[in-house]
Backbone as CSV, one residue per row, in Angstrom:
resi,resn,N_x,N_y,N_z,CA_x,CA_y,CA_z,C_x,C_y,C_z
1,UNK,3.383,13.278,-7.320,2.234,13.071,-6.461,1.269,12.067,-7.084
2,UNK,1.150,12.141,-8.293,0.027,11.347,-8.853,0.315,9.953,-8.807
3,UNK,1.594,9.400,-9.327,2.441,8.434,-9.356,2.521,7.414,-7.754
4,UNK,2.841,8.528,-6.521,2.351,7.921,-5.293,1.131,7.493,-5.066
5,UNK,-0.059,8.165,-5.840,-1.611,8.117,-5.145,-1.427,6.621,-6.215
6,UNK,-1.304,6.870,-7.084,-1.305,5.459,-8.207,-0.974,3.897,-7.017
7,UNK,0.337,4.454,-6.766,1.291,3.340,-6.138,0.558,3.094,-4.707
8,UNK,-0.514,4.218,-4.297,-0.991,3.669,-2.615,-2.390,3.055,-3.439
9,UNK,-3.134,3.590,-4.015,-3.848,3.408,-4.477,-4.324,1.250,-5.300
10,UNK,-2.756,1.202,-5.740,-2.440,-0.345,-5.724,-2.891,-1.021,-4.754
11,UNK,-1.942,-0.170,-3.608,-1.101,-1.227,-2.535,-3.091,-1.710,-1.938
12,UNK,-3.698,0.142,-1.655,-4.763,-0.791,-1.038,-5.649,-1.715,-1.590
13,UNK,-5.965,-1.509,-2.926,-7.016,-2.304,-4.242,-6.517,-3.427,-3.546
14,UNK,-4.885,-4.181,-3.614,-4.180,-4.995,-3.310,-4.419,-5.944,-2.542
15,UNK,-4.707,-4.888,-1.216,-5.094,-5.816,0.107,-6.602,-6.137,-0.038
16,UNK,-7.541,-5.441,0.013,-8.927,-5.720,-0.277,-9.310,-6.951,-1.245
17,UNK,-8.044,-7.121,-2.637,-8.201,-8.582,-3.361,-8.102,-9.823,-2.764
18,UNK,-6.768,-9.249,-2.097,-6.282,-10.216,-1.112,-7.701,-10.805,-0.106
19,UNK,-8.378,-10.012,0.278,-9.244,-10.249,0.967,-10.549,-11.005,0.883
20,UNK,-10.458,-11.000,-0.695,-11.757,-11.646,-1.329,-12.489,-11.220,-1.836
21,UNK,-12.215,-9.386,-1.918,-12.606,-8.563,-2.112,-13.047,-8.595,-3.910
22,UNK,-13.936,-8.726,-5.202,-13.990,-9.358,-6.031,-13.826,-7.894,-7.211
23,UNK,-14.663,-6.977,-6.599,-14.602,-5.449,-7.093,-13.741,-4.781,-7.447
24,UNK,-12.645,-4.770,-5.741,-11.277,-4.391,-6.179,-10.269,-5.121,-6.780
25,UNK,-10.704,-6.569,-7.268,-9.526,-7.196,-8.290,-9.849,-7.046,-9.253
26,UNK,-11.307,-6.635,-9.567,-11.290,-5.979,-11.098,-11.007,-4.794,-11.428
27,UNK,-11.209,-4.133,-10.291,-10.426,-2.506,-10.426,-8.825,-2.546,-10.218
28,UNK,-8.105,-3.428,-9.788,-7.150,-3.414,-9.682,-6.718,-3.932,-11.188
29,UNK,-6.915,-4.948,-11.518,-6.606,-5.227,-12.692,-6.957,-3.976,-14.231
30,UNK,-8.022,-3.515,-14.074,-8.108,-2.240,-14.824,-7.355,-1.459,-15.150
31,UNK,-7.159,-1.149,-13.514,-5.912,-0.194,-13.225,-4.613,-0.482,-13.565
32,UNK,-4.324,-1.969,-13.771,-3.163,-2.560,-14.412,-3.100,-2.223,-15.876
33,UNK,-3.912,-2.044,-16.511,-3.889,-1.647,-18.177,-4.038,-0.538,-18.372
34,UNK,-4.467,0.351,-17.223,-4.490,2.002,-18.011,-3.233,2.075,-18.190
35,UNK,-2.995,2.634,-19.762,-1.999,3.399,-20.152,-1.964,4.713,-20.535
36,UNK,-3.270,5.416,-20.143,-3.510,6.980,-20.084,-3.902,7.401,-21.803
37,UNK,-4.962,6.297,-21.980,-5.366,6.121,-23.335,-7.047,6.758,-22.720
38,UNK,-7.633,7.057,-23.665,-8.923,7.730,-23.347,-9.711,8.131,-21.745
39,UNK,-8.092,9.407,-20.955,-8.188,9.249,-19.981,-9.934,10.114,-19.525
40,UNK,-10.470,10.388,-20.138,-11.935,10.934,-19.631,-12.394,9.610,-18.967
41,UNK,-12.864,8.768,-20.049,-13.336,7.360,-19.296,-12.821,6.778,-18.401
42,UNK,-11.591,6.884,-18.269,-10.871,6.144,-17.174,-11.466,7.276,-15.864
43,UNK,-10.741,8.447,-16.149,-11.291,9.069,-14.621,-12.998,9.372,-14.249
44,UNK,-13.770,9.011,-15.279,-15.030,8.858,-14.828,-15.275,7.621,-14.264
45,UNK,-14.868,6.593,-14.404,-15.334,5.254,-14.055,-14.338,5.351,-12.778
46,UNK,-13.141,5.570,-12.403,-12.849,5.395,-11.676,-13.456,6.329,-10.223
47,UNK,-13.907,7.604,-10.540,-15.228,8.309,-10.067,-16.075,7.325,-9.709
48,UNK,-16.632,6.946,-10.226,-17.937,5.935,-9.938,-17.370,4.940,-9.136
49,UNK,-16.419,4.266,-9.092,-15.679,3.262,-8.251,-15.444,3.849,-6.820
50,UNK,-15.205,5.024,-6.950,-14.864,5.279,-5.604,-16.367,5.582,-4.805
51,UNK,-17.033,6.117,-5.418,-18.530,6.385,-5.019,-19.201,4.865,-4.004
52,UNK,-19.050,3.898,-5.257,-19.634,2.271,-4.745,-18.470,1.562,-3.286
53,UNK,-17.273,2.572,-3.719,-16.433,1.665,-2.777,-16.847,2.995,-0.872
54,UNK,-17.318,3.787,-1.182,-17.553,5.186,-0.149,-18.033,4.351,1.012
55,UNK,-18.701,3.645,1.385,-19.442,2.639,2.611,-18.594,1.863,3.351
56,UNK,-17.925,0.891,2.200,-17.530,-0.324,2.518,-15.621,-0.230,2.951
57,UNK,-15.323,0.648,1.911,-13.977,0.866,1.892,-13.526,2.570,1.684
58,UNK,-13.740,3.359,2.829,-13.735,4.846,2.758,-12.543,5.612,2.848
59,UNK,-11.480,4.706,3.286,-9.564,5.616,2.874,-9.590,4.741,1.295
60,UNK,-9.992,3.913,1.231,-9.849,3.544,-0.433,-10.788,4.164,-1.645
61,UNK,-11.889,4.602,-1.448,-12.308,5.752,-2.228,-11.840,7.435,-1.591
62,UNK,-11.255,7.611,-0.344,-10.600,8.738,-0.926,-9.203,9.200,-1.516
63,UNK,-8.368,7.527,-1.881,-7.606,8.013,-2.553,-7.847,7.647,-3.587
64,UNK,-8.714,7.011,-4.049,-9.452,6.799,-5.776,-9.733,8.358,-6.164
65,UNK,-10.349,9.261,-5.239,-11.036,10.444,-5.467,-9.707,11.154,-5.611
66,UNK,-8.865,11.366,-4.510,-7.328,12.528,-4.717,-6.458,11.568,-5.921
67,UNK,-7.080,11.128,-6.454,-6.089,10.421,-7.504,-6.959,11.039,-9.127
68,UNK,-8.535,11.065,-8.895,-8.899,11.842,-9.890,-8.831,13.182,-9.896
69,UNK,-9.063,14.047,-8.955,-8.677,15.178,-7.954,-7.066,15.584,-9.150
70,UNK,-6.395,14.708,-8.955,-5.073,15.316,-9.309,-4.928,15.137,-10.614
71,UNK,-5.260,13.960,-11.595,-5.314,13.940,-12.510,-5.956,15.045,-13.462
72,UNK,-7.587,15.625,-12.438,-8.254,16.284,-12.999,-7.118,18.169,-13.160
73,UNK,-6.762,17.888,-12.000,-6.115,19.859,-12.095,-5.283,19.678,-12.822
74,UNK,-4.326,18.239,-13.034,-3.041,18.477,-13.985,-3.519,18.235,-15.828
75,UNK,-5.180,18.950,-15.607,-5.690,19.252,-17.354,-5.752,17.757,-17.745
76,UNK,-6.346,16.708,-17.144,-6.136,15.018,-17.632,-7.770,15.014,-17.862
């Protein structure tokens, strides 16, 4: 499950870059280097990302959120 939210989670960062979108190519690219190295920070910031993205882009912060959501119950 986590692995899918990861992989949709791409696809949309993806399109929104595509778009001109400047936020989600730095979150996308971020997201390109986590290697599940000091994952507190990662799932807090990515928390906060989904928060700023809640207005503008709202199926893309809620799978930023079920992606910390899952990370968080599987003890991450």
């Amino acid at each position: 499950m986590v692995r899918r939210d990861f992989e949709e989670l791409g696809r949309r960062l993806a399109e929104a870059a595509e778009s001109g979108d400047e936020h989600a190519k730095a979150v996308l690219d971020r997201l390109e280097r986590f290697q599940g190295d000091d994952e507190d920070t990662e799932l807090d910031w990515l928390t906060e990302a989904a928060i700023r993205w809640e207005s503008e882009h709202p199926e893309l912060a809620n799978i930023a959120v079920r992606v910390v959501n899952t990370l968080t119950s599987g003890g991450l």
